[in-house]
C-alpha positions as CSV (number, residue, x, y, z in Angstrom):
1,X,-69.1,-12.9,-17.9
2,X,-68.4,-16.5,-16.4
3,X,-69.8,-20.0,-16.9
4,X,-69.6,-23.1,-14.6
5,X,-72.2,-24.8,-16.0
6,X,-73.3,-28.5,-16.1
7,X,-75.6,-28.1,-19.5
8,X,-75.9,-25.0,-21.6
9,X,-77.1,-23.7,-24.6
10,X,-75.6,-21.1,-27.0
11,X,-75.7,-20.0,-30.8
12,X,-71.8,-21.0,-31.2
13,X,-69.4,-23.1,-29.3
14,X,-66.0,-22.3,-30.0
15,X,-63.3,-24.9,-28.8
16,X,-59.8,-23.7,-28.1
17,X,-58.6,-20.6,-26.7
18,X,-55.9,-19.8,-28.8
19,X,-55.9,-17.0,-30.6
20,X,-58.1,-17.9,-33.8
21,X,-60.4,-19.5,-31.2
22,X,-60.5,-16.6,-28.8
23,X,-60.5,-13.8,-31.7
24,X,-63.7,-15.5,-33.4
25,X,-65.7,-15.9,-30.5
26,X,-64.8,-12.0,-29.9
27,X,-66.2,-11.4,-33.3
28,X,-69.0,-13.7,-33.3
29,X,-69.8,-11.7,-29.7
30,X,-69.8,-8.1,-31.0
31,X,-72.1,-9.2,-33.6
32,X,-74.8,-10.3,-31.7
33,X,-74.0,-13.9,-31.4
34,X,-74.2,-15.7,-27.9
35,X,-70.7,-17.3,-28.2
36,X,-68.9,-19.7,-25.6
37,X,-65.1,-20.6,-26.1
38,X,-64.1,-23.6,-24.2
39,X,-60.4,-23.7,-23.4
40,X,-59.0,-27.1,-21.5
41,X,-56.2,-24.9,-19.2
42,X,-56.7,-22.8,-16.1
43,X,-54.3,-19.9,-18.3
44,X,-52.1,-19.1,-21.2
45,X,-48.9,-19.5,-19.2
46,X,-47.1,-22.1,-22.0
47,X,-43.7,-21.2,-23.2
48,X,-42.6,-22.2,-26.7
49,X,-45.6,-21.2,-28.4
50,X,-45.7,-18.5,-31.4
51,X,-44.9,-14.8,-30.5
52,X,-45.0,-13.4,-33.6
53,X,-47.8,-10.8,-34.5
54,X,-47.4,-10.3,-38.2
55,X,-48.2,-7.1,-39.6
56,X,-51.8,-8.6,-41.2
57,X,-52.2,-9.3,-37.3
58,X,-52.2,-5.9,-36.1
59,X,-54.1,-4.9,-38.7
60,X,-56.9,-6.2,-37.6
61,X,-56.2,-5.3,-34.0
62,X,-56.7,-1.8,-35.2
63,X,-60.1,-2.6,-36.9
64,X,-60.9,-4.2,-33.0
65,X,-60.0,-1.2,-31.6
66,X,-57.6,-3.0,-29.5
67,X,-54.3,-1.8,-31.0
68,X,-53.2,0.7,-29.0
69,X,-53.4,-1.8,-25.8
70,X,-51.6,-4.4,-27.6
71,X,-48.7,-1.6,-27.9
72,X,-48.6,-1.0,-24.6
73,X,-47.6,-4.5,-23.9
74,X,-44.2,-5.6,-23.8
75,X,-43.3,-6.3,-27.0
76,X,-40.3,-6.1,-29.5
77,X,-40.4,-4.7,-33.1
78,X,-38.7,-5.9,-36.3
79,X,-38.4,-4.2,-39.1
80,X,-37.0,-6.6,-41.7
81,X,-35.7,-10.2,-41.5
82,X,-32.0,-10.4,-41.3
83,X,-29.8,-14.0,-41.9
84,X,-26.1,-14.6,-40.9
85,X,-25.5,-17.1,-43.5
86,X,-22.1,-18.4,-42.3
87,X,-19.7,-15.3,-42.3
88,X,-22.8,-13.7,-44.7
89,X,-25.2,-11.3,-44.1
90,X,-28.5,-10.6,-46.0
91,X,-31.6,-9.2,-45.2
92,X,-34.4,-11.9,-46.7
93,X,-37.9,-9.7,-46.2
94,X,-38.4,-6.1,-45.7
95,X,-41.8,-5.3,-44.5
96,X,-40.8,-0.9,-44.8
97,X,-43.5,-0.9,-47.9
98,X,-46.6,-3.1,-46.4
99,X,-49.9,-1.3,-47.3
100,X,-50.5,-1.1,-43.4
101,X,-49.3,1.6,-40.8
102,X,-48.0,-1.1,-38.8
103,X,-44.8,-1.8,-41.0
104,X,-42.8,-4.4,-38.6
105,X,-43.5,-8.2,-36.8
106,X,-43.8,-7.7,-33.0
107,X,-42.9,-10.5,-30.8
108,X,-44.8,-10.8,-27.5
109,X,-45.2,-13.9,-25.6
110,X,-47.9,-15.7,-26.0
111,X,-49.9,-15.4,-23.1
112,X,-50.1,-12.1,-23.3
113,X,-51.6,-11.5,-26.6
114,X,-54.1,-14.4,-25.4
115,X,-55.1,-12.4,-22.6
116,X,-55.8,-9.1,-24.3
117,X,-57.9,-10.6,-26.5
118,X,-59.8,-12.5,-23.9
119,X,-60.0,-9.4,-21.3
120,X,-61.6,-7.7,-24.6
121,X,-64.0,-10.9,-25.0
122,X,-65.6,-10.4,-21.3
123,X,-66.2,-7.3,-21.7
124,X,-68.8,-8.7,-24.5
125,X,-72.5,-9.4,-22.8
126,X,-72.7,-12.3,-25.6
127,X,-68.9,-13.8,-25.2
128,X,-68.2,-16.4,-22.6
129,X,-64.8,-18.4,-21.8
130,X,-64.7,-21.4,-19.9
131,X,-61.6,-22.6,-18.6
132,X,-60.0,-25.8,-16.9
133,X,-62.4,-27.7,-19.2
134,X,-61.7,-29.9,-22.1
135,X,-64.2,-31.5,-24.7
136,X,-64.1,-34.9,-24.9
137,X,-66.2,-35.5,-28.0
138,X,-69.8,-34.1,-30.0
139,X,-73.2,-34.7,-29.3
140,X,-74.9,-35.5,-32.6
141,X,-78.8,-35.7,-33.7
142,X,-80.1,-37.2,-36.8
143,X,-76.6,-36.9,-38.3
144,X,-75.7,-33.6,-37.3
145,X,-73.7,-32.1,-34.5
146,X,-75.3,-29.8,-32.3
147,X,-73.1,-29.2,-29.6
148,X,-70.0,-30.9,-27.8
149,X,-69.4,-33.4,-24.1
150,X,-67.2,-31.5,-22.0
151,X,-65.5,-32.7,-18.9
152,X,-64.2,-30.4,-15.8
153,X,-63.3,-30.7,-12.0
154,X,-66.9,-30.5,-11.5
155,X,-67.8,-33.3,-13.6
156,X,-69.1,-33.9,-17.3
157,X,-71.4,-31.7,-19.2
158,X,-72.5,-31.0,-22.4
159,X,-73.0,-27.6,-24.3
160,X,-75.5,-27.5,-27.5
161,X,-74.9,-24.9,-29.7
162,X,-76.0,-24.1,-34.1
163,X,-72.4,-24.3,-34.7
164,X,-68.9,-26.1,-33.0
165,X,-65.9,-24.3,-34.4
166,X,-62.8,-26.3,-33.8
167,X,-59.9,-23.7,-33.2
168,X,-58.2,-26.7,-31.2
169,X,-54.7,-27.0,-32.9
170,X,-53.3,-29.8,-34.8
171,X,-54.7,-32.7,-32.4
172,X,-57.8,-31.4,-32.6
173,X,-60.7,-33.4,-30.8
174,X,-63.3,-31.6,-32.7
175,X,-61.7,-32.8,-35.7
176,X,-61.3,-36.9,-34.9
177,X,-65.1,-36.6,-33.3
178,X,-66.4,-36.0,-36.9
179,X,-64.1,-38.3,-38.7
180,X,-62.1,-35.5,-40.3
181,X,-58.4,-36.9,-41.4
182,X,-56.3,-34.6,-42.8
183,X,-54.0,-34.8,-45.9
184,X,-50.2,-35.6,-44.4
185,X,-47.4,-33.9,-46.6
186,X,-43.8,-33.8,-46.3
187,X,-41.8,-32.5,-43.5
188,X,-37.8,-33.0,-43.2
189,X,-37.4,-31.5,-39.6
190,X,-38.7,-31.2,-36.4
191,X,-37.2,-27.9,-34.4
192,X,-35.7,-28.0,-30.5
193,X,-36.8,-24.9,-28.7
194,X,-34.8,-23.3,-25.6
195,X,-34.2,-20.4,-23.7
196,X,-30.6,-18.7,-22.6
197,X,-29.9,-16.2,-20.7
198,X,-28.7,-12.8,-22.1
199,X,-26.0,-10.7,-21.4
200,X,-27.3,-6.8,-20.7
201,X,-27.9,-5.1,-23.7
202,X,-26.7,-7.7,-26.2
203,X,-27.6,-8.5,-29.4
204,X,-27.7,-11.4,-31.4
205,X,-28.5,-12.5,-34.7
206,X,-32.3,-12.8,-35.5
207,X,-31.1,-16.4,-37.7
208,X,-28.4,-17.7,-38.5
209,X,-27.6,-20.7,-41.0
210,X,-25.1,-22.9,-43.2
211,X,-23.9,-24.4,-40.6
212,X,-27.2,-25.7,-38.9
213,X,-29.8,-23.1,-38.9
214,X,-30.6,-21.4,-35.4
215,X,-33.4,-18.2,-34.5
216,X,-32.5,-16.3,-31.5
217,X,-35.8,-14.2,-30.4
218,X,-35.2,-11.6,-27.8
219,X,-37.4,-12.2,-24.9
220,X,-36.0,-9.2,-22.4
221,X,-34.6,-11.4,-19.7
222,X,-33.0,-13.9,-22.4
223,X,-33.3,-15.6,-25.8
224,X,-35.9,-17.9,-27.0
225,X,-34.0,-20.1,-29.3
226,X,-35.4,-22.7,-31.6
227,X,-33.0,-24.3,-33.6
228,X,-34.0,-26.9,-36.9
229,X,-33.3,-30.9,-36.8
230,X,-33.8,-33.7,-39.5
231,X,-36.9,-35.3,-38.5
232,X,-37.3,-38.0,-36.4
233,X,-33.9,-37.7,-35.4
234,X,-34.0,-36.4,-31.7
235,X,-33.7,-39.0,-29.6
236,X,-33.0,-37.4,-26.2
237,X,-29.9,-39.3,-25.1
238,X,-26.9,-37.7,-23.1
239,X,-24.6,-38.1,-26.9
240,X,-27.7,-36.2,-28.4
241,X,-26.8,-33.1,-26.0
242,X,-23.7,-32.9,-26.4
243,X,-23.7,-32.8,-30.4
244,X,-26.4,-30.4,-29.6
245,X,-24.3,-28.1,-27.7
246,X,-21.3,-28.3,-29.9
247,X,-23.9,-27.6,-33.3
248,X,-25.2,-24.6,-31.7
249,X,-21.5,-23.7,-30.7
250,X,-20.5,-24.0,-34.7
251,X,-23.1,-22.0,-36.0
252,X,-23.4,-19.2,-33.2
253,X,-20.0,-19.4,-31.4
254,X,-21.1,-16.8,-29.5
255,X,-23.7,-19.0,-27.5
256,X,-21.2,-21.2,-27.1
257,X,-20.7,-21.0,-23.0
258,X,-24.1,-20.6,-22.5
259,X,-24.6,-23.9,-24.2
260,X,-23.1,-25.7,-21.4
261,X,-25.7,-24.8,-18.7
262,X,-28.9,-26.5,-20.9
263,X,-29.8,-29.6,-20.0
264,X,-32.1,-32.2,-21.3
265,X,-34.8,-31.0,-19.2
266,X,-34.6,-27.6,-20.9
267,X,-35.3,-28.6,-24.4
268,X,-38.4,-29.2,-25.8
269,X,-39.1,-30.9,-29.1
270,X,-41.6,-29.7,-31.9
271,X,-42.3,-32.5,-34.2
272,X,-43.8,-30.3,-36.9
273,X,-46.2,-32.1,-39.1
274,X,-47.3,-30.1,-42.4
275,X,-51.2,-31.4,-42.9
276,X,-54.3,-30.2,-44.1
277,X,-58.2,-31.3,-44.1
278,X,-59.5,-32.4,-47.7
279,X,-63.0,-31.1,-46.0
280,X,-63.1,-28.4,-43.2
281,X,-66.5,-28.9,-41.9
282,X,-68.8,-31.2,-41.4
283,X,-73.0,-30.9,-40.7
284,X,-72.9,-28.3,-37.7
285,X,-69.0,-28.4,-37.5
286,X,-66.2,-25.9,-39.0
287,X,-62.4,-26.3,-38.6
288,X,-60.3,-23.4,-38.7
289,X,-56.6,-22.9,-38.1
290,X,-54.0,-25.5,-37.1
291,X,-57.2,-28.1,-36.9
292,X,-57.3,-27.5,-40.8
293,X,-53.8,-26.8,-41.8
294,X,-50.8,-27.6,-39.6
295,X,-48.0,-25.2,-40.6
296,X,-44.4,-26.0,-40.3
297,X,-42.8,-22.9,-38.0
298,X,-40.7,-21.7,-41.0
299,X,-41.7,-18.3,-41.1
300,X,-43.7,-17.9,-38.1
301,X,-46.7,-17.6,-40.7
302,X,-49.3,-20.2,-38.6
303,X,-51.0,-17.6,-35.9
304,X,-51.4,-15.4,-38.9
305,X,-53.2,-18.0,-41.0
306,X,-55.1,-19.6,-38.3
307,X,-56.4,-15.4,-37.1
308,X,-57.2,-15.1,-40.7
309,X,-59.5,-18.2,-40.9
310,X,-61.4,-17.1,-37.9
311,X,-61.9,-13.4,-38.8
312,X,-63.5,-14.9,-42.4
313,X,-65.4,-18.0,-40.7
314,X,-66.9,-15.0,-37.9
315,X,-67.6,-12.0,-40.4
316,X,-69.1,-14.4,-42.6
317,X,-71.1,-16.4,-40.1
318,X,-72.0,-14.2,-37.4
319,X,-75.0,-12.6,-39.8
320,X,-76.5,-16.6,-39.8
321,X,-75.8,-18.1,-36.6
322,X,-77.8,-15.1,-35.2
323,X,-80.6,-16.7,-36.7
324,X,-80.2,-20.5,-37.2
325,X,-77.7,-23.3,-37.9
326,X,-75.4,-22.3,-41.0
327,X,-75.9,-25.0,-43.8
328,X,-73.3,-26.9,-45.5
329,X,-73.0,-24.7,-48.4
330,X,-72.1,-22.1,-46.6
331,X,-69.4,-23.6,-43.7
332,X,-67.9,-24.6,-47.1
333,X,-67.3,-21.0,-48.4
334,X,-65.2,-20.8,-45.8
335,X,-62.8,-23.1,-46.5
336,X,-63.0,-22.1,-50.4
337,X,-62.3,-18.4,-49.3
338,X,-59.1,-19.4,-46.6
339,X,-58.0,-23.5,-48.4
340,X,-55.6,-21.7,-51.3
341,X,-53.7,-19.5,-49.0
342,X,-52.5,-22.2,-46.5
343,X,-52.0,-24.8,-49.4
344,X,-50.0,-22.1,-51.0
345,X,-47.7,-21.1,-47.1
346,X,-47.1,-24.8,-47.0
347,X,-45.8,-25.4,-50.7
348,X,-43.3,-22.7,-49.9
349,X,-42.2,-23.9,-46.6
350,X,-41.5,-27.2,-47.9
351,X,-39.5,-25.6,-50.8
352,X,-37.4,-23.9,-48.1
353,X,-37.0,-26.7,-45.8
354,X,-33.2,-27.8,-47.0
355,X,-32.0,-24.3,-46.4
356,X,-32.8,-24.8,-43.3
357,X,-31.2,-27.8,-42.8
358,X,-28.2,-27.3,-44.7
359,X,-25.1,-28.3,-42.8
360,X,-21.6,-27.1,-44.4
361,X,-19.9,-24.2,-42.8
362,X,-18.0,-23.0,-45.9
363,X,-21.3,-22.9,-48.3
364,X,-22.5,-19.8,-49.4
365,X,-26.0,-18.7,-49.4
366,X,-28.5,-20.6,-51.7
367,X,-29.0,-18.2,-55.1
368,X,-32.2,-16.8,-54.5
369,X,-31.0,-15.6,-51.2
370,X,-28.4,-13.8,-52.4
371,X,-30.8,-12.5,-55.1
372,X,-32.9,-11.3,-52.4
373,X,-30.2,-9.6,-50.8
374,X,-28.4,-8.1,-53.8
375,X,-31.3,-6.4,-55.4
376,X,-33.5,-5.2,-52.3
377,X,-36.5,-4.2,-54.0
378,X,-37.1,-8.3,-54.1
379,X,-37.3,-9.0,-50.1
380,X,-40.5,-6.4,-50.6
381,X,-41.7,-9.9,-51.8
382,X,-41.3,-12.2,-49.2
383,X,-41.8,-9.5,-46.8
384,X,-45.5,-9.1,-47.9
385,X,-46.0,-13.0,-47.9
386,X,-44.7,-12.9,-44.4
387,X,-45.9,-10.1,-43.7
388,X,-49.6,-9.5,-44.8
389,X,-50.0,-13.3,-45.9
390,X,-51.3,-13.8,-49.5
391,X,-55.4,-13.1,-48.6
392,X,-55.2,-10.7,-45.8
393,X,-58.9,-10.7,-43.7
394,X,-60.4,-7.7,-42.7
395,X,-63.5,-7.4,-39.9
396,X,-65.8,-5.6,-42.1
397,X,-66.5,-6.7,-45.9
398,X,-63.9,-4.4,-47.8
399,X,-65.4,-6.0,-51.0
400,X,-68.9,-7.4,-51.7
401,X,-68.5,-11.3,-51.5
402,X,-70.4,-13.5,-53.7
403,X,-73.2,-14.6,-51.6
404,X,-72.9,-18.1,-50.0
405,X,-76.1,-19.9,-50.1
C-alpha cells in the first residue's frame, strides 16, 4: 500500500522509519490499527548506522514470523565477544546459554534489516510508509496533539491521527514540537567510524584495546571500523589524520598500510550524547527509542532497546487506538514498563567508558575483565545483558500485565 497524500487521517502516525519506528507500525498494522510511518529519506541506503541484531532481536523476528527471511539475508554470526587487550586475549560475553534458539549477534547492514521489515509492513492492508517526507512539527487542538505538518516535493500536508509515536532518533522533531527536553548525562567520547578494505579471507580482531580501543566489523567486501575518541576532541585537521592513522597503527598494526589510503573525507564522526526524557509522552504523543534515551554505541545495545520500546508501546496500545485516543495514564505505562532498563544500559556504559579510552600499551586488562575471562561462567552475564537486554519484549503477553487505566 502507498500514500501521496496532501491531508490524511489514520488511528496512529508513526514518525521515523528506523527500526523501532517501522517494527511498531508493523505491529500496530497486524492488529487492526490503520497505521502510517512517515520516514524523511527516499531509502535506507546510510552507512555507519547499527548492524547489530542482538539475540532479543531475533527473538522477536521469530514471533513475526519473519525469521527465516532475515537468515537468508547476508549476515554474519557471532557467537561470543572476544577483546585483544594489548598482547591479551579474553572473551568478555558468551551468548552459548541465552534462553533463545538464536544463541549469537548477527551483523547485517542496516538497510537491509530496514527493508525486511518494511517489505513485511506493505504486505499489511492497515500499514502505510511514506517516504521522501519529513515532519516539520504537530497540529494540536484544545491542548492536545492530534496529528503532525509534514512537508514533501509535492508540498506541505498534514496527517491527523489518535496517537504520534516519535521513533525519530536522538534529534527528534516530535520531541522539541511538544517541549520534551531530555535529561543530558555524561559522555567522555565520541567514536570515528570508517571502512577498509579486506584482504580475502582475513580475519581480524572483533575489538581491540589498551592502546586506544578499535571494533573491526566484517562487512564481506571490507571492515567497518569504529574506533573511540575523548569527546570533543576531533577537530578534522590534516595533524588530526595523521595521529589518527598512527593510533590505529599502534593498537592494530595490522591495519597499519591500510591506514594510509583514508582520508578525511572517509571518516565520519559520532558525537554520542547519553540522554533521556524525564516524561516520554505528552497528550496524544509517545516517545520511544533514541527520541527517549540516546545510548552511547558501547555495546551495540541501542536498536535492541529502541525495538523493545516499540514492541511494548504496540502490544500494549494497539488494543486502544483501535478504538480511540489512548489517555495519559496509559502512554505513561509505557515508559514505566521500558524507563528502568535504558536508565540501567546507560549507567553501565558510562561505567565502562575509560576502558575504552584507556591509552597505555603496556597496561593489562582492567580486573573485572580478566575476571570475566578467567572464570567463564561470568561472561554468561554480560552476555545476557547484551544479549537479551535486562526486560526482553515479547509480541504477545507472556505474562498478564497489570492493567493500565
Amino acid at each position: 500500500m502507498t500514500a501521496n497524500v496532501k491531508t490524511l487521517t489514520v488511528d496512529c502516525v508513526v514518525v521515523g522509519g528506523g527500526p523501532a519506528g517501522l517494527i511498531c507500525g508493523l505491529m500496530l498494522a497486524r492488529a487492526g490499527v490503520e497505521t502510517l510511518v512517515i520516514e524523511k529519506h527516499s531509502d535506507f541506503l546510510r552507512d555507519f548506522r547499527g548492524d547489530t541484531i542482538h539475540p532479543a532481536t531475533q527473538d522477536l523476528l521469530a514471533e513475526l514470523g519473519l525469521l527465516e527471511d532475515f537468515l537468508v539475508l547476508p549476515h554474519a554470526d557471532m557467537a561470543q565477544v572476544t577483546l585483544r587487550w594489548n598482547s591479551d586475549q579474553l572473551v568478555l560475553a558468551d551468548f552459548s546459554h541465552l534462553p533463545t534458539s538464536r544463541r549469537v549477534i548477527s551483523f547485517m547492514p542496516q538497510w537491509e534489516f530496514l527493508d525486511l521489515i518494511a517489505r513485511a509492513g506493505v504486505r499489511e492492508d492497515g500499514f502505510t510508509l511514506l517516504r521522501s517526507t519529513e515532519v516539520t512539527g504537530v497540529v494540536t487542538e484544545a491542548g492536545q496533539v492530534v496529528g503532525v505538518r509534514t512537508r514533501s516535493g509535492d508540498g506541505d500536508g498534514e496527517v491527523r491521527a489518535r496517537l504520534v509515536i516519535g521513533a525519530d532518533g536522538r534529534d527528534s522533531t516530535v520531541r522539541r514540537a511538544v517541549g520534551l527536553v531530555p535529561r543530558t548525562l555524561a559522555n567522555a567520547m565520541d567514536v570515528l567510524w570508517f571502512r577498509l578494505p579486506k584482504v580475502a579471507a582475513e580475519t581480524l580482531p572483533f575489538a581491540q584495546a589498551g592502546a586506544g580501543f578499535v571494533i573491526a566489523i566484517d562487512r564481506g567486501d571490507g571492515f567497518q571500523v569504529a574506533h573511540a575518541i575523548p569527546a570533543g576532541t576531533w577537530d578534522a585537521s590534516p595533524e588530526a589524520l595523521i595521529a589518527l592513522r598512527r593510533r590505529i597503527a599502534r593498537i592494530a598494526p595490522e591495519l597499519r598500510a591500510r591506514m594510509e589510503s583514508v582520508g578525511l573525507d572517509d571518516l565520519r564522526l559520532l558525537r554520542v550524547r547519553l540522554e533521556r526524557l524525564p516524561q516520554w509522552s505528552a497528550r496524544g504523543v509517545l516517545c520511544i527509542g533514541d527520541a527517549a534515551h540516546a545510548m552511547s554505541p558501547a555495546g551495540g545495545v541501542g536498536i535492541n532497546l529502541a525495538i523493545q520500546d516499540a514492541v511494548a508501546a504496540a502490544r500494549e496500545l494497539g488494543p486502544v487506538l483501535r478504538e480511540r485516543t489512548p489517555s495519559t495514564r496509559e502512554l505513561r505505562a509505557i515508559q514505566r514498563r521500558r524507563a528502568w532498563p535504558a536508565a540501567a544500559i546507560q549507567w553501565i556504559q558510562q561505567r565502562i567508558q575509560p576502558m575504552l579510552l584507556a591509552d597505555d600499551p603496556h597496561s593489562r586488562p582492567p580486573l573485572p575483565l580478566r575476571l570475566i575471562d578467567r572464570f567463564p561462567v561470568l561472561a554468561r552475564v554480560p552476555g545476557h545483558i547484551i544479549g537479551m537486554g535486562l526486560r526482553p519484549e515479547h509480541i504477545r503477553r507472556r505474562r498478564t500485565l497489570r492493567r493500565m487505566r
